[in-house]
C-alpha positions as CSV (number, residue, x, y, z in Angstrom):
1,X,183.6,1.4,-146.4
2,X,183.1,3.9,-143.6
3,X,185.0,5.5,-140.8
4,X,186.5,2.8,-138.2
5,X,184.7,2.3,-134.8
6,X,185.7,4.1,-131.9
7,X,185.7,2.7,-128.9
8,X,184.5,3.8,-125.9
9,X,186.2,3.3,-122.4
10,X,184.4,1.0,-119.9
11,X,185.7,2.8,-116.7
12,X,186.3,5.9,-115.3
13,X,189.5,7.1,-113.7
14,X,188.8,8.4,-110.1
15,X,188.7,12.0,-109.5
16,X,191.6,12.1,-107.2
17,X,193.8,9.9,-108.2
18,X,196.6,10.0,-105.5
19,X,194.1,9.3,-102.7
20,X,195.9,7.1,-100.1
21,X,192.1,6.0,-98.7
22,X,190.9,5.0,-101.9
23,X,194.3,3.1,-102.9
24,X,194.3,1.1,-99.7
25,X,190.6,0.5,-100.4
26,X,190.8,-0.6,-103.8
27,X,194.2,-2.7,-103.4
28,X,192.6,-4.5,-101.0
29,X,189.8,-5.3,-103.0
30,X,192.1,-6.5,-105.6
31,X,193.9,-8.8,-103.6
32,X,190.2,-10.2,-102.2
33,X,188.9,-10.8,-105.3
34,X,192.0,-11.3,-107.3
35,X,191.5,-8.8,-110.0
36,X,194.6,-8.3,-112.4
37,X,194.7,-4.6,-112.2
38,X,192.4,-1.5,-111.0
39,X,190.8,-1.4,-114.5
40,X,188.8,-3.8,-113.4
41,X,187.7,-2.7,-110.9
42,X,186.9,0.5,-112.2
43,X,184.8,-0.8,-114.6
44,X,182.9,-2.4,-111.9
45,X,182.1,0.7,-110.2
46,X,180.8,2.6,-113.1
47,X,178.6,-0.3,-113.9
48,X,177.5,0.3,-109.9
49,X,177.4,3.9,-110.7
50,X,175.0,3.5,-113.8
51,X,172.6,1.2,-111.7
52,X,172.6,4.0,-108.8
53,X,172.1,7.0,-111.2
54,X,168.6,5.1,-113.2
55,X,167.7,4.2,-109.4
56,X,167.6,8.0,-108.3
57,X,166.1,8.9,-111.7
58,X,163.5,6.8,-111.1
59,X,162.8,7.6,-107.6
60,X,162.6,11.1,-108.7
61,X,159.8,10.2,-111.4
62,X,157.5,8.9,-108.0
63,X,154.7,6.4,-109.4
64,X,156.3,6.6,-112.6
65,X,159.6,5.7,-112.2
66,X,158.2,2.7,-109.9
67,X,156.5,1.5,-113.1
68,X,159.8,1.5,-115.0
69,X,162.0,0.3,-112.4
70,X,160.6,-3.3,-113.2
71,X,163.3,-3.9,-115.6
72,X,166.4,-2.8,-113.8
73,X,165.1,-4.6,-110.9
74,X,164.8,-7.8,-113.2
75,X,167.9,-7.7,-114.5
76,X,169.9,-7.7,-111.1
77,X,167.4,-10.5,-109.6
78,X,168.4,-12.2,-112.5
79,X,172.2,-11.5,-112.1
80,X,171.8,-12.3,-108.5
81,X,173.0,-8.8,-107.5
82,X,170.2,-8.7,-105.4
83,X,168.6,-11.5,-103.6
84,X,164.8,-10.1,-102.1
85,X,161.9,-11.0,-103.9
86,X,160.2,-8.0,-103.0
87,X,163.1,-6.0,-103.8
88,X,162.6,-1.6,-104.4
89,X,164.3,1.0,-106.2
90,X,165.7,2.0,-102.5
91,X,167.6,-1.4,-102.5
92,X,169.5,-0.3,-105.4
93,X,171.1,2.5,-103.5
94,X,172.2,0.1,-101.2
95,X,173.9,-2.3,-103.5
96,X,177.6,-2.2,-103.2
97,X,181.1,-3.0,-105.4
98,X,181.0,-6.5,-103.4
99,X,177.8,-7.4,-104.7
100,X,179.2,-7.6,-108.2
101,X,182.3,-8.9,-107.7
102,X,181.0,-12.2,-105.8
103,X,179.2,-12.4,-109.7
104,X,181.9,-12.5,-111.6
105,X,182.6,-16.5,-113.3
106,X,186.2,-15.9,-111.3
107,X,184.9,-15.8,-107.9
108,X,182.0,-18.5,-108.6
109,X,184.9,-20.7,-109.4
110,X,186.0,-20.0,-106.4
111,X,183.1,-20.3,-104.2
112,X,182.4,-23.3,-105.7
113,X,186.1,-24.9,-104.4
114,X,187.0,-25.9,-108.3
115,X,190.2,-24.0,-107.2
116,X,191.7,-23.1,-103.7
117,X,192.8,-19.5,-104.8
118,X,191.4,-16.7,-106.4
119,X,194.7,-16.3,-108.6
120,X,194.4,-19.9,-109.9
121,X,190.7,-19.9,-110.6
122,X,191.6,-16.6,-113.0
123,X,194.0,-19.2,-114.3
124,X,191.8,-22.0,-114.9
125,X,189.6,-19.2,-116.5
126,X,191.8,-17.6,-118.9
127,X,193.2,-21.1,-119.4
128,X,189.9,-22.8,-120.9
129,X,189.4,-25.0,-117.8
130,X,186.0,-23.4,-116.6
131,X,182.5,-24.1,-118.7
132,X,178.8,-23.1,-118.1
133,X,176.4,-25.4,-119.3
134,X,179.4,-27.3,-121.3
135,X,180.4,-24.6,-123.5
136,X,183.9,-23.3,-122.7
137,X,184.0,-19.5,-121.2
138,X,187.5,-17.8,-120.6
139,X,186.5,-14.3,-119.4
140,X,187.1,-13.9,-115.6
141,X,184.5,-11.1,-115.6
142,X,181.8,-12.6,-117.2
143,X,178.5,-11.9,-114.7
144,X,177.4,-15.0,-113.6
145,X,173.7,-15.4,-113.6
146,X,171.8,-17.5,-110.9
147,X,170.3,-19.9,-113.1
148,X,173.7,-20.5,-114.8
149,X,175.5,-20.5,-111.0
150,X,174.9,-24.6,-110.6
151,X,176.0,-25.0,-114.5
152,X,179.9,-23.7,-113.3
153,X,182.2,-26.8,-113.9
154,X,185.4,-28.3,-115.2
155,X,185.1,-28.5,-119.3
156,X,188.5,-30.3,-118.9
157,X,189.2,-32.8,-116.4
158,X,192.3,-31.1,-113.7
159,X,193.5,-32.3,-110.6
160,X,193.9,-28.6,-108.3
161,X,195.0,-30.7,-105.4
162,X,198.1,-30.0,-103.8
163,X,200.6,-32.9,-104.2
164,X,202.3,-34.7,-101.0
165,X,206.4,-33.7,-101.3
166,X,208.1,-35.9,-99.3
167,X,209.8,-34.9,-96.9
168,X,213.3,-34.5,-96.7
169,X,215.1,-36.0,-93.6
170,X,216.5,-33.3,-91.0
171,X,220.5,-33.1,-91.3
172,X,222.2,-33.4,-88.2
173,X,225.3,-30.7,-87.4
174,X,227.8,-33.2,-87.9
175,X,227.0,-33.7,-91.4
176,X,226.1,-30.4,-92.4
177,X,229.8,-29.4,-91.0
178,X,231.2,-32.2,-92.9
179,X,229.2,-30.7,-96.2
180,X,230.5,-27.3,-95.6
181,X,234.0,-28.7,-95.5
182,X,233.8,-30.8,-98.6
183,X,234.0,-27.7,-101.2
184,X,236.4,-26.1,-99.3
185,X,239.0,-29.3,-100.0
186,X,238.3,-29.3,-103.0
C-alpha cells in the first residue's frame, strides 16, 4: 500500500518573528487585500522568493540563463504578474508582494465591483458565488490569469447592493423624558 504522503509547507515563517516593522507591514497588507491570516501571505512571498532566486540564477548563467529565462518570463506574462512585452530577467527582481496579490480571484472580484469589500468578495468566493468561464471556483487565492480576467462573474445571481433602511424619525426631549419615566412607574 505504501507509506502515506507527507506534506510539504507552502510558506516560510520569517526569520525574526517579533519584528514590529514587518508586523505593521504585513498587517497592513492583510487588511488591504483582505487575507484571512499571515499564512497567506507568507505563502505569497515565498512564491515571490522562488521567482527572484531562478531570476538571479539565471542572470548568473549570462547568455545562457537569457535562453532559459523564456519560460519563467511566460509564465508571469501569462499570470499578468508582469505587464511589458519586452519584459528581462532584471524585471523580475523588481516584481513585488503587490503584484501577486492584485492576481488573486479575491481581489479581481473586487476590482471588478462584483462586491464593495475585500471581506465580502472572500465571501462570495468561499461561498460559491464567483465562476470563471462558468464553472464555479471557491479558492480566494487562486491566480488569476489575464485571459481568464474578463471571464470573472456571478455563477449565481446576488444582489451586493446595500438596502435603503428607513429612517427612523428624530425623538424630541419631551418624549424621550416621558420614555424614561414610563419603566420607572411601572
Amino acid at each position: 500500500m505504501g507509506d502515506p504522503r507527507r506534506l510539504t509547507k507552502k510558506h516560510e515563517t520569517p526569520r525574526k518573528v517579533f519584528d514590529a516593522e514587518r508586523i505593521s507591514t504585513e498587517s497592513a497588507l492583510k487588511r488591504e487585500y483582505g487575507l484571512r491570516n499571515t499564512r497567506e501571505l507568507w505563502v505569497t512571498l515565498k512564491e515571490l522568493k522562488k521567482i527572484r532566486r531562478e531570476a538571479r540564477r539565471l542572470l548568473s548563467l549570462g547568455e545562457k540563463g537569457k535562453e532559459e529565462s523564456t519560460k519563467i518570463l511566460a509564465k508571469l506574462s501569462k499570470l499578468g504578474v508582469i505587464t511589458k512585452q519586452d519584459a528581462t530577467l532584471e524585471d523580475l527582481l523588481t516584481v513585488t508582494v503587490r503584484d501577486f496579490l492584485e492576481r488573486r480571484l479575491q481581489t479581481r472580484v473586487m476590482r471588478r465591483s462584483l462586491a464593495r469589500t475585500m471581506r465580502q468578495s472572500r465571501q462570495l468566493v468561499t461561498h460559491g458565488f464567483i465562476s470563471i468561464n462558468g464553472k464555479k471556483v471557491n479558492i480566494p487565492s487562486y491566480m488569476v490569469s489575464v485571459s481568464e480576467e474578463p471571464a470573472v462573474s456571478y455563477y449565481k445571481a446576488i444582489d451586493v447592493s446595500v438596502p435603503e433602511v428607513a429612517q427612523k424619525p428624530k425623538r424630541s426631549a419631551h418624549t424621550e423624558e416621558a420614555a424614561e419615566a414610563a419603566p420607572a412607574a411601572a
